[in-house]
DSSP file (Angstrom, degrees, kcal/mol; ACC not computed):
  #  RESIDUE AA STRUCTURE BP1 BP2  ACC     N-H-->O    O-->H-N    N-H-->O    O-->H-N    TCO  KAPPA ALPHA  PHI   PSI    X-CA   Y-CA   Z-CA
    1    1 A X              0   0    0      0, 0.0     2,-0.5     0, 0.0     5,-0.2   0.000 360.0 360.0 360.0 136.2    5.6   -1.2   -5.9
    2    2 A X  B >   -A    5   0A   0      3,-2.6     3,-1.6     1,-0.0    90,-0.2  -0.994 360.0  -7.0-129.1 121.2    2.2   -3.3   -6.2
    3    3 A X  T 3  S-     0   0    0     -2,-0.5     3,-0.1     1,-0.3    -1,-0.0   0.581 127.9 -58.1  80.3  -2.4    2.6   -6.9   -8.2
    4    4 A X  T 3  S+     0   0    0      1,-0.4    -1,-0.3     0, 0.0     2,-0.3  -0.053 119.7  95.8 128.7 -59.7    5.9   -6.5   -9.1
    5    5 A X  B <  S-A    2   0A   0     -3,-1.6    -3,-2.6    -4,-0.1    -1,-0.4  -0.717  73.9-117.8-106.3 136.0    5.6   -3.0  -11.3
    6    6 A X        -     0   0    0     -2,-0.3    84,-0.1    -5,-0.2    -1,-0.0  -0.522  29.3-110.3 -88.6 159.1    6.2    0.3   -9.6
    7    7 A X        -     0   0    0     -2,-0.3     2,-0.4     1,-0.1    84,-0.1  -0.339  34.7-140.5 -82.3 150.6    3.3    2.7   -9.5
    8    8 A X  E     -B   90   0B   0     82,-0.5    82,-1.8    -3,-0.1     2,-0.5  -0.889   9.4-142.4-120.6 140.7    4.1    5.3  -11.6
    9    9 A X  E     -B   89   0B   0     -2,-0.4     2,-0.3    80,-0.2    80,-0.2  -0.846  14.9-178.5 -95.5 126.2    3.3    9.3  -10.8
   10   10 A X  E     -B   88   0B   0     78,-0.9    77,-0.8    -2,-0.5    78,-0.7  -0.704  15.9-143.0-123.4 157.9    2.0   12.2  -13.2
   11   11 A X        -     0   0    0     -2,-0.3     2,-0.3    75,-0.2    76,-0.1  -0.690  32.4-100.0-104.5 177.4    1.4   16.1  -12.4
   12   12 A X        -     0   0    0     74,-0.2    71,-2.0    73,-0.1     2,-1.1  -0.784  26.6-137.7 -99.5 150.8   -1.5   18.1  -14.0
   13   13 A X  E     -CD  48  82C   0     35,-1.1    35,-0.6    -2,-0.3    69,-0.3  -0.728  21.0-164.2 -78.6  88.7   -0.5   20.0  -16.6
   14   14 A X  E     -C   47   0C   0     -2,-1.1    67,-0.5    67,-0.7     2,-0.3  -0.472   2.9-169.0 -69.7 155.1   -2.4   23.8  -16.3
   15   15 A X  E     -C   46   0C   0     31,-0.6    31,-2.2    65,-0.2     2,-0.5  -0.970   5.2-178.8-133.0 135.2   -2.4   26.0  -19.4
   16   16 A X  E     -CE  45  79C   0     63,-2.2    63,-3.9    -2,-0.3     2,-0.3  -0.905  14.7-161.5-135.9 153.0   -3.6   29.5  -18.6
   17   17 A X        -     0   0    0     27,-2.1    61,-0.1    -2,-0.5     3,-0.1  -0.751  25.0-115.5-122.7 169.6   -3.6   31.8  -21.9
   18   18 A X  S    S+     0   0    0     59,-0.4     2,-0.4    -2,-0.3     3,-0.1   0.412 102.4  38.4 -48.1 -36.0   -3.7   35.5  -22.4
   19   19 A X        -     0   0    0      1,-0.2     3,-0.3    58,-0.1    -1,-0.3  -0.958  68.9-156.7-145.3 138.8   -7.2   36.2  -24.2
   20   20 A X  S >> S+     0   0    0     -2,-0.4     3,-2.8     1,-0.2     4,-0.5   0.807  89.1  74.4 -85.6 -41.5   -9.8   33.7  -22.5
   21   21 A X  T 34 S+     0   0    0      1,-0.4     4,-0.2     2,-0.1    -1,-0.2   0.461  88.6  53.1 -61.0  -6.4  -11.6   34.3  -25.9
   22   22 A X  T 3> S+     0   0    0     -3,-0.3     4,-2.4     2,-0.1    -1,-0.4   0.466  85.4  94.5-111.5 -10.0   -9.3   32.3  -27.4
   23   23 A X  H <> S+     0   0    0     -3,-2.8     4,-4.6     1,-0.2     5,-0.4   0.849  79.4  60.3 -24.1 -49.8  -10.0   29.2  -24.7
   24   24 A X  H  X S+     0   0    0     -4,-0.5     4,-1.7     1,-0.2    -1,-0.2   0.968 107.4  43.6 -81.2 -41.2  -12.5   27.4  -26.8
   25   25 A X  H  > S+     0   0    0     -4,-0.2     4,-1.1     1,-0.2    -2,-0.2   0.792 107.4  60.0-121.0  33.8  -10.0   26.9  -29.7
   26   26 A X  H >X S+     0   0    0     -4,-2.4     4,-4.4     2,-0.2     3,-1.0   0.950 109.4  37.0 -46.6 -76.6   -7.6   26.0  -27.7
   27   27 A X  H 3X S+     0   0    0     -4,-4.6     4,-2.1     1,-0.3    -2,-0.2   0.775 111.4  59.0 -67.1  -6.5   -9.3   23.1  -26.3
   28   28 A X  H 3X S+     0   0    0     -4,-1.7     4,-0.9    -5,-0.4    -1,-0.3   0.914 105.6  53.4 -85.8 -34.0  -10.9   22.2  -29.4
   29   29 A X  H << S+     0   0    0     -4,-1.1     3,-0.4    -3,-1.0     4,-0.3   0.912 115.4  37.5 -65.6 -45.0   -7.2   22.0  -30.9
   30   30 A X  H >< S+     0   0    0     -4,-4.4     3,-0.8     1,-0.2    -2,-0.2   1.000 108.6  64.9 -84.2 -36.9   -5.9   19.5  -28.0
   31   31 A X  H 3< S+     0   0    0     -4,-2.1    -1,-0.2     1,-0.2    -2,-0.2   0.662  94.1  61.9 -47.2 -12.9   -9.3   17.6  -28.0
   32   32 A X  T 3< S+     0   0    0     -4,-0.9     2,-1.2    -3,-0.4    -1,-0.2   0.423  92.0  72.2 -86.8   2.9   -8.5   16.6  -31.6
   33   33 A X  S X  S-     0   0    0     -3,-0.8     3,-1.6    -4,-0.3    -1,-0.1  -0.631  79.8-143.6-101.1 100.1   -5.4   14.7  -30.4
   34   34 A X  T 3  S+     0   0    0     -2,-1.2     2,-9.9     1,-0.2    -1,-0.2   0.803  98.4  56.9 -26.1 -72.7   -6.4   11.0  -28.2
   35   35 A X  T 3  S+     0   0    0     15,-0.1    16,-1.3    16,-0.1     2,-0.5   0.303  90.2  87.3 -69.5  36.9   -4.0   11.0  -25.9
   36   36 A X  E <   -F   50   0C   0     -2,-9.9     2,-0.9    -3,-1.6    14,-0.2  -0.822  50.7-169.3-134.2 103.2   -5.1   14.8  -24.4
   37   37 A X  E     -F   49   0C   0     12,-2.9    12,-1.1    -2,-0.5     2,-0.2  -0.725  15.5-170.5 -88.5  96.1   -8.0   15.0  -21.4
   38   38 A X  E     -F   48   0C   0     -2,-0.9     2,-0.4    10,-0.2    10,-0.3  -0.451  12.6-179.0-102.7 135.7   -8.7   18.5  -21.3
   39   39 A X  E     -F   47   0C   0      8,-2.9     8,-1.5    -2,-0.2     2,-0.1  -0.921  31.0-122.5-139.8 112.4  -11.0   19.9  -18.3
   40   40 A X  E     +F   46   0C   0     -2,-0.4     6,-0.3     6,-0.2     3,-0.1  -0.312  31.4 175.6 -26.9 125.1  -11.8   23.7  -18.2
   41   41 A X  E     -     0   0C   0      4,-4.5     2,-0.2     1,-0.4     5,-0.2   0.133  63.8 -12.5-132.7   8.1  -10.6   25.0  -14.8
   42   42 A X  E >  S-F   45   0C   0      3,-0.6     3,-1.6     1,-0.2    -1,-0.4  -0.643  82.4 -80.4 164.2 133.0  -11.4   28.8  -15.3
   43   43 A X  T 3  S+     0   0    0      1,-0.3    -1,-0.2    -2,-0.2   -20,-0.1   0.749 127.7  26.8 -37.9 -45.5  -12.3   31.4  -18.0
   44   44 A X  T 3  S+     0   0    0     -3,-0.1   -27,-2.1     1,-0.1    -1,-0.3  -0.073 118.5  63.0 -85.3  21.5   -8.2   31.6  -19.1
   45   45 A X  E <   -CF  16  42C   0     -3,-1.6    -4,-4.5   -29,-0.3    -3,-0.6  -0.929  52.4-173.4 167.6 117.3   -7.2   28.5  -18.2
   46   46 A X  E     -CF  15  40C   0    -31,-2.2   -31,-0.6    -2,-0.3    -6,-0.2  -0.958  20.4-138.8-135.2 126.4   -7.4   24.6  -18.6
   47   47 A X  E     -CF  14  39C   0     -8,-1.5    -8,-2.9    -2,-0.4     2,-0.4  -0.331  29.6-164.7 -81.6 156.8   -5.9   21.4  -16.6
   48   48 A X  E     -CF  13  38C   0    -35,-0.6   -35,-1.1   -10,-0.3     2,-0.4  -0.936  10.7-160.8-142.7 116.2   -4.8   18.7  -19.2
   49   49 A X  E     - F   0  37C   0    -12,-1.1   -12,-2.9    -2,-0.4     2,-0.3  -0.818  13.4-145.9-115.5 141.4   -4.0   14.9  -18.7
   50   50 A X  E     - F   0  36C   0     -2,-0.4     2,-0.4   -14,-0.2   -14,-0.2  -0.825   1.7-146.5-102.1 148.5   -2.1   13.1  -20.9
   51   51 A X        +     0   0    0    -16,-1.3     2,-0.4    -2,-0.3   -16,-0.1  -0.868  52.0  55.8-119.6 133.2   -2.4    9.6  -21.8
   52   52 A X  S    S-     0   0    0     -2,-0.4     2,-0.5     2,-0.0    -2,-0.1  -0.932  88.9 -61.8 144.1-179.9    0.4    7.4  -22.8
   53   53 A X        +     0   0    0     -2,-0.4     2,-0.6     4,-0.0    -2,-0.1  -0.899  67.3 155.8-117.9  84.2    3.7    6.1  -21.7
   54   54 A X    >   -     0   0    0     -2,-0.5     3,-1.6     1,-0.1     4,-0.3  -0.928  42.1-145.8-120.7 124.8    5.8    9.3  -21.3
   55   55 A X  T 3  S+     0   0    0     -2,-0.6    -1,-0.1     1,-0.3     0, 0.0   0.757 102.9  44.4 -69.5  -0.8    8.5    9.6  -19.4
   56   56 A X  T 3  S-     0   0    0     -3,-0.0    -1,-0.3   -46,-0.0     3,-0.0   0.356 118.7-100.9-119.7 -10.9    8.1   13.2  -18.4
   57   57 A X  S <  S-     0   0    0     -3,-1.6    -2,-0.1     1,-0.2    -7,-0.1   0.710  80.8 -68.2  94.1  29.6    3.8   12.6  -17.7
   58   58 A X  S  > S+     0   0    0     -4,-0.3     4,-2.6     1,-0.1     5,-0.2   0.796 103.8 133.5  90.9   8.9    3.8   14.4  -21.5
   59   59 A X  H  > S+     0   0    0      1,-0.3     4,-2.1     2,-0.2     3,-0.2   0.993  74.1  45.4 -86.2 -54.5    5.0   17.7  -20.3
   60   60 A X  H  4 S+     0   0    0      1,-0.2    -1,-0.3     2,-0.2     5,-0.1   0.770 114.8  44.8 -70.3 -19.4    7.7   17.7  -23.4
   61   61 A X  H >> S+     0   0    0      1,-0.1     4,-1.5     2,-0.1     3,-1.2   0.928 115.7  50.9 -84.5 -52.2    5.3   16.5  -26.2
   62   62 A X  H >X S+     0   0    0     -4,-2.6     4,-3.1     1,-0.4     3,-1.1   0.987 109.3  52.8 -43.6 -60.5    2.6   19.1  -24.8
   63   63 A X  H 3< S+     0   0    0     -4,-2.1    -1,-0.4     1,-0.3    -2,-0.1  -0.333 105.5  50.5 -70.6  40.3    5.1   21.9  -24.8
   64   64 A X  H <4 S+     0   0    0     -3,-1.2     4,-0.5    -2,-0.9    -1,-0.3   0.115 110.7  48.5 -63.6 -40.5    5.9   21.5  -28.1
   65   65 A X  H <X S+     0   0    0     -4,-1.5     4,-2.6    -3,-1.1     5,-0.2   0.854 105.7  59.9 -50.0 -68.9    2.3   21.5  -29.3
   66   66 A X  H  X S+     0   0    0     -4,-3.1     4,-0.7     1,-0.3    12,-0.2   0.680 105.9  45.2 -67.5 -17.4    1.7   24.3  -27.5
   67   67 A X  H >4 S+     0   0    0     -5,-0.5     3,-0.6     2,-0.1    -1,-0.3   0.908 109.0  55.1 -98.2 -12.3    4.3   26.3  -29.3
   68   68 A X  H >> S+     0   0    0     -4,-0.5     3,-1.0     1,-0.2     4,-0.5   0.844 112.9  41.3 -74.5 -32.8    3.3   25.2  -32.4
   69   69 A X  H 3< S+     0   0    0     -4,-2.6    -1,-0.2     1,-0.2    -3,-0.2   0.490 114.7  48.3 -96.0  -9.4   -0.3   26.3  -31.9
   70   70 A X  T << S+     0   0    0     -4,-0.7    -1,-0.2    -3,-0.6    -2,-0.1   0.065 104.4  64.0-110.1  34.6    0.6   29.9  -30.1
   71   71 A X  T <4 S+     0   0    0     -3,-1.0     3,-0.2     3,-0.1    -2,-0.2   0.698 108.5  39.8 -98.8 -12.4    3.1   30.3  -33.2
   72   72 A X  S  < S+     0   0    0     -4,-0.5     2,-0.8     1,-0.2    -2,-0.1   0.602 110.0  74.8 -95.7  -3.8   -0.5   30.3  -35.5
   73   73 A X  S >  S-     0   0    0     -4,-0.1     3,-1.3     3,-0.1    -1,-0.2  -0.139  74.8-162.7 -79.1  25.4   -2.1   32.5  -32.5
   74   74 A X  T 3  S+     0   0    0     -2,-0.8     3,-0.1     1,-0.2    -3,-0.1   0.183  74.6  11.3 -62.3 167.9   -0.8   35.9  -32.8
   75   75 A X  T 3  S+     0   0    0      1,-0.2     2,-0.5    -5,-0.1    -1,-0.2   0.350 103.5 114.2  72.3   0.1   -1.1   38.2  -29.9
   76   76 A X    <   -     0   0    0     -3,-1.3     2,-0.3    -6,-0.1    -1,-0.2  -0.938  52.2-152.4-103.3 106.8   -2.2   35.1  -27.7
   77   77 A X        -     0   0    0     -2,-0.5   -59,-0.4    -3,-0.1     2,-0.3  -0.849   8.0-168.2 -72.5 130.4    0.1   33.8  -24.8
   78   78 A X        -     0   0    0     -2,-0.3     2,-0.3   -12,-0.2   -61,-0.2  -0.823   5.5-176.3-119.4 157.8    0.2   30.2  -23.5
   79   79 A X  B     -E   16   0C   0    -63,-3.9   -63,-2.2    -2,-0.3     2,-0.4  -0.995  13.3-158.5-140.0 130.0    2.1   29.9  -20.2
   80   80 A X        +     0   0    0     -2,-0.3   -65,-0.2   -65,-0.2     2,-0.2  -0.954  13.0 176.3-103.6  89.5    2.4   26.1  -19.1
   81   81 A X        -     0   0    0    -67,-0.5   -67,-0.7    -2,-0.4     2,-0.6  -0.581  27.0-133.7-115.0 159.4    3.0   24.8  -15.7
   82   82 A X  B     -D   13   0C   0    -69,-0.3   -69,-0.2    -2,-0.2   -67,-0.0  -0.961  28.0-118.8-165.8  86.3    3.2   21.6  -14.2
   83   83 A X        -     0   0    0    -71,-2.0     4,-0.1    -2,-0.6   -70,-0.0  -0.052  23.1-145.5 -28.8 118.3    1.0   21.0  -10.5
   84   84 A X  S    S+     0   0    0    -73,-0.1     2,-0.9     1,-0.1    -1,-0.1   0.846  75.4  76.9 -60.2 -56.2    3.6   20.0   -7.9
   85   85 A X  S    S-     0   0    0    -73,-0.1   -73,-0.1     2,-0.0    -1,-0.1  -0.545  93.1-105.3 -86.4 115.4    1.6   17.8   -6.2
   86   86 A X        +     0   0    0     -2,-0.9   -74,-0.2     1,-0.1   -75,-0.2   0.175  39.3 169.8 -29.5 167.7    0.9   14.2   -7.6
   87   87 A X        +     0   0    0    -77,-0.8     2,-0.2   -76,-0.1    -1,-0.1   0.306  58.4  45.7-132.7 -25.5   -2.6   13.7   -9.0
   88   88 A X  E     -B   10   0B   0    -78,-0.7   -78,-0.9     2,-0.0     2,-0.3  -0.772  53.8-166.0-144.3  80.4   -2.5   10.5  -10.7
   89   89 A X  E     -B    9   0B   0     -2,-0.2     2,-0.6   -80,-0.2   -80,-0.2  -0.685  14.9-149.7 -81.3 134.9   -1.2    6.9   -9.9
   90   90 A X  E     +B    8   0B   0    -82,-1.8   -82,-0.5    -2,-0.3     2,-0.3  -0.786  24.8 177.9 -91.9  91.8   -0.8    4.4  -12.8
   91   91 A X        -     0   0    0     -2,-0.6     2,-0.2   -84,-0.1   -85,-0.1  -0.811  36.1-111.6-111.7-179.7   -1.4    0.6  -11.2
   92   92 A X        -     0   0    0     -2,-0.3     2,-0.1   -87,-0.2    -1,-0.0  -0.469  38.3-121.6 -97.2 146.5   -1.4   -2.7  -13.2
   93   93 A X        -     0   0    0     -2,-0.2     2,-0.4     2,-0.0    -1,-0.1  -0.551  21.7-122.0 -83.6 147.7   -5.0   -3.8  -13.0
   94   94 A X        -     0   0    0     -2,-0.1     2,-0.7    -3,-0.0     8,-0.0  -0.923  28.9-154.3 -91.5 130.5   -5.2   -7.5  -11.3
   95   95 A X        -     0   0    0     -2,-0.4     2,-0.2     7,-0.1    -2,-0.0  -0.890   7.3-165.4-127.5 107.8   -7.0  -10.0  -14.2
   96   96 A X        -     0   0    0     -2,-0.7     2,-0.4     2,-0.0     6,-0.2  -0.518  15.5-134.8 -91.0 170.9   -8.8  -12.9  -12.7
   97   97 A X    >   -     0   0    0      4,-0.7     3,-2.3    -2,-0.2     4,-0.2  -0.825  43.6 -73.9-122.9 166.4   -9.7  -15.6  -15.0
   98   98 A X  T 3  S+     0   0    0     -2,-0.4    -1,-0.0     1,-0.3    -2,-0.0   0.683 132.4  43.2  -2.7 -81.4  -13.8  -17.5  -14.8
   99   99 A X  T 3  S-     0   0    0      1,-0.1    -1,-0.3    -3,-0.1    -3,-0.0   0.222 122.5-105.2-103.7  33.4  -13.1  -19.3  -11.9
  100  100 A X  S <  S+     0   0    0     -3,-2.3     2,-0.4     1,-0.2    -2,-0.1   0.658  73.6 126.6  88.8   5.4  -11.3  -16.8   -9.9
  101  101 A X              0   0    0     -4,-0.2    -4,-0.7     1,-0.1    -1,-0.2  -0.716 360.0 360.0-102.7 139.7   -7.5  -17.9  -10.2
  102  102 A X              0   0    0     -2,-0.4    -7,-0.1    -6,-0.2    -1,-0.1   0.618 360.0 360.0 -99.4 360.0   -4.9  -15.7  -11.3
């Protein structure tokens, strides 16, 4: 707990596909969404941060997405997984005022 609010933890999301060829519009479909940071991690395959107040770090909203976009895909599998190990704490930023008082 820092200030009161508890620090809050998120995984990374991976997405690994079937045909890497299909990679680029993948990420060009979740880069048209805000709340989605997408970072190549591998010819098949991309880690993905979500932005937002979710209780689940986004994983249900993603997955939803992602079937909707491998239903328009055919032949294309997206397989979704969720890093085990924390990546990301959310703290409340401290805001000092001019002369330094909070």
């Amino acid at each position: 707990m820092d200030c009161g609010v508890p620090s809050r933890q998120s995984a990374a999301l991976h997405i690994r596909i079937s045909e890497p060829e299909a990679l680029p519009e993948l990420m060009a479909a979740l880069n048209e969404r805000v709340h989605y940071v997408v970072q190549q991690i591998a010819p098949d395959a991309v880690v993905v941060s979500v932005l937002g107040s979710f209780a689940d770090g986004g994983e249900r909203e993603l997955s939803l997405f992602l079937a909707e976009w491998e239903s328009r895909c055919a032949g294309v599998d997206v397989e979704l997984k969720t890093d085990d190990r924390k990546t990301a704490a959310v703290r409340p930023i401290l805001l000092r005022t001019v002369n330094g008082e909070k």
